[in-house]
C-alpha positions, 0 to 999 in steps of 0.5 A, spaced: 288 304 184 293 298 183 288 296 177 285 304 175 289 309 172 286 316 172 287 322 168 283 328 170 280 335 166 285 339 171 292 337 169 295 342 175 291 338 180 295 331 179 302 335 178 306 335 185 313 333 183 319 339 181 320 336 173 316 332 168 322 327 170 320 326 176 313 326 175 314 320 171 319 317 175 315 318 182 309 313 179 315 308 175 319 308 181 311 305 185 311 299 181 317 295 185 320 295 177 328 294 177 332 300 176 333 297 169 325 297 167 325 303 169 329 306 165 327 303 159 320 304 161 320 311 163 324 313 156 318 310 151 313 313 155 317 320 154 317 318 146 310 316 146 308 322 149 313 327 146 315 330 152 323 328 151 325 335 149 321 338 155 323 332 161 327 338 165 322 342 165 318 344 171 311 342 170 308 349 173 313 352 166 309 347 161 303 349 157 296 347 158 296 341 153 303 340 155 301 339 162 295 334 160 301 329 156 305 330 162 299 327 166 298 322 162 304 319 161 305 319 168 298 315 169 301 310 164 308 309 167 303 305 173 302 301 168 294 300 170 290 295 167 284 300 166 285 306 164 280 313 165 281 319 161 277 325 163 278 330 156 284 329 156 285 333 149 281 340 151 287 343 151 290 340 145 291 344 139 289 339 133 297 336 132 297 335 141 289 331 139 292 327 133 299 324 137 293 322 143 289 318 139 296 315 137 297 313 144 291 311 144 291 306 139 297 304 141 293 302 148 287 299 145 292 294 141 295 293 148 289 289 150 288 296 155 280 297 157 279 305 156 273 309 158 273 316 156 270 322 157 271 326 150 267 331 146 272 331 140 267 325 140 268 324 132 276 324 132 275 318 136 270 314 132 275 309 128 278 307 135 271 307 140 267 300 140 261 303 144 259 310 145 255 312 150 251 319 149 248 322 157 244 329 157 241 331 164 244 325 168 241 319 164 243 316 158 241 318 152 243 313 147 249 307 147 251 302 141 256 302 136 259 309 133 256 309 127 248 308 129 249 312 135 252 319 132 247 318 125 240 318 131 237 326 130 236 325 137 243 324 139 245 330 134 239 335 137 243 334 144 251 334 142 252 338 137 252 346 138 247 351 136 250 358 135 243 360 131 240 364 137 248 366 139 248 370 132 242 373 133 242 376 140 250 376 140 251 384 141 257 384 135 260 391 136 264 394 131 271 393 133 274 400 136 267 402 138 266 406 144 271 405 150 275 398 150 273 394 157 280 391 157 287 394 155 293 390 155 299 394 154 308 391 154 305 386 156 310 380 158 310 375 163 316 369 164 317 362 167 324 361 169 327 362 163 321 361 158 319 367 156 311 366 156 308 372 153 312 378 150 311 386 149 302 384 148 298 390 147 291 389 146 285 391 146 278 389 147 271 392 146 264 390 149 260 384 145 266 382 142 267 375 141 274 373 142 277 367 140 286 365 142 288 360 137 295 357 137 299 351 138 300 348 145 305 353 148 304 359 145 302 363 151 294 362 151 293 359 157 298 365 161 294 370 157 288 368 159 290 366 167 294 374 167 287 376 164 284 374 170 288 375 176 290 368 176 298 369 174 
C-alpha cells in the first residue's frame, strides 16, 4: 500500500469520510506531510480534479461521475508510486472522461507507472504504451495500440455486435398496452440538492431505455429509485 494506489469500479466502496475535503485530507494527512504541503498538496489535487466547487459536499450527495473523481483524487493525494485504475471513466459523461485523460497525462508525464482497466480503450490510445486485450481469462493480444486495435481478432472480441439485438429485440411501440413502470411527481433530494424533481414517466415492454445527461443530472438516483436502492 506504500507503493500502490487503487481506485476501483465501485467508487461507494472507498468513500468513508462525511466530505469530499476530508476524504482528500484523511489520505494526505497519512503521509507524514507537514500542515503546509498538505495544504498546497490538497488544493492542486482539488483543482486537477475539478472538485473545488464541491470540496463541502458529503460524498453519499455526489453524483456517480462525481464519486469516481472524488476516489481518484484521493488515491493521488497518497502520492503512490504505482497507480491501478479499475474503469475509472464508466460513469463519466464525455467532459468527465476528457478532464481524466488530462490527469492522466499529467501522471504519465510525472514518471507514474499506470495500469488501467478501461473500455473507452480508443479515447486512451494516444497516452497508452502497451494495450493488452483478455477474453475468457487469457490474453488474447498485448503490443503497441495501433497493432493490437487494427488485428480482426481483436476487433471480433471488443467491439459490440448489436445486429442479433436488433433482430430479436422486441421494440414495442411507445404507449403500446400497459406500462411495466409508471413514475408519477417523482422527487428526491440530498440534503439541500435537489436530486430529481416532479418526474413522471412512463415505460412499456421491449423498449430499450436509455438516461443520458452530464454528471449530476439525476441518472444514477433515478436508476437507484427505480430499484428500490434510494
Amino acid at each position: 500500500s506504500a507503493h500502490i494506489g487503487m481506485v476501483f469500479d465501485d467508487p461507494e466502496a472507498q468513500l468513508i469520510f462525511t466530505s469530499v475535503e476530508e476524504e482528500i485530507l484523511s489520505a494526505l494527512e497519512r503521509r507524514g506531510f507537514s500542515a503546509e504541503e498538505v495544504e498546497l498538496r490538497f488544493r492542486t489535487i482539488l483543482e486537477m480534479t475539478h472538485l473545488v466547487s464541491l470540496k463541502d459536499r458529503a460524498p453519499h450527495t455526489l453524483s456517480g461521475g462525481q464519486k469516481q473523481r472524488l476516489v481518484l483524487a484521493t488515491t493521488l493525494a497518497l502520492t503512490t508510486d504505482i497507480l491501478i485504475l479499475d474503469e475509472p471513466t464508466a460513469e463519466l459523461d464525455e467532459t468527465g472522461t476528457t478532464a481524466i485523460l488530462e490527469i492522466l497525462k499529467k501522471l504519465k508525464a510525472q514518471g507514474r507507472t499506470i495500469l488501467l482497466i478501461e473500455h473507452k480503450f480508443r479515447k486512451m490510445q494516444e497516452i497508452v504504451d502497451t494495450l493488452i486485450v483478455m477474453e475468457a481469462g487469457k490474453i488474447r493480444a498485448i503490443g503497441a495500440p495501433d497493432d493490437v486495435i487494427g488485428d480482426p481478432l481483436v476487433q471480433d472480441i471488443v467491439i459490440p455486435d448489436f445486429k442479433e439485438l436488433k433482430q430479436n429485440g422486441r421494440n414495442a411501440p411507445m404507449g403500446a398496452g400497459d406500462p411495466v413502470i409508471t413514475v408519477n411527481g417523482l422527487s428526491h433530494s440530498y440534503d439541500r440538492i435537489h436530486a430529481l424533481i416532479d418526474i413522471n414517466l412512463s415505460i412499456y415492454s421491449g423498449e430499450f431505455i436509455a438516461f443520458v445527461g452530464e454528471n449530476g443530472s439525476g441518472k444514477t438516483t433515478m436508476i437507484k429509485m427505480l430499484t428500490g436502492q434510494t
